[in-house]
N, C-alpha and C positions, 0 to 999 in steps of 0.2 A: 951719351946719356939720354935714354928717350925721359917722355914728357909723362908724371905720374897723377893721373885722372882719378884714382880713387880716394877714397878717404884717405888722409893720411895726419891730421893734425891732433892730438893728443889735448881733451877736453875740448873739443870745437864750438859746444855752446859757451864757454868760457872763454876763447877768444872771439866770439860771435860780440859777445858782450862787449867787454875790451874794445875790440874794433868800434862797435858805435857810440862807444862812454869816450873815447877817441873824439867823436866828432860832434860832441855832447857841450851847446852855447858857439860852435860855429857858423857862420853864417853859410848859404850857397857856394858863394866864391872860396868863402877857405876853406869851407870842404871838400871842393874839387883840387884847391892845389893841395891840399892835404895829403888825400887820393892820389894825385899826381906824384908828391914826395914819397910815400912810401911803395908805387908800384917801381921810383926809379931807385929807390935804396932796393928794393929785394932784388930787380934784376940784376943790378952791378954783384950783390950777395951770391945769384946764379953764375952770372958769366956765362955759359955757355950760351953762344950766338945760338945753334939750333932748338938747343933747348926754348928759349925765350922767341921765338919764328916759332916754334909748334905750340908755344901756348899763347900767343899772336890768334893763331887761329882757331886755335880752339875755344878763346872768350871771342870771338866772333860769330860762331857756329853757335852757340846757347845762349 
């Protein structure tokens, strides 16, 4: 399963939203482990080891 770059999220300002009403009366610290928490729930949700290595690099590259 390669790694899919383009748009792909269904009302993206409405999870834009969401995501920072998420971290809305958090302080710095919990919203990094916040951050932390849910980049490591969507990867276990991916699984695929290459998948998650090619998008490794690609939030490094931008």
């Amino acid at each position: 399963m390669g790694l899919n770059l383009t748009p792909n999220i269904a009302d993206p300002d409405g999870f834009y939203d969401e995501l920072l009403s998420a971290h809305h009366g958090l302080s710095k610290d919990e919203s990094d482990a916040y951050n932390a928490r849910l980049l490591l729930i969507l990867a276990n949700h991916i699984g695929d080891r290459a998948t998650l290595s090619a998008a490794l690099k690609a939030a490094r590259k931008s």
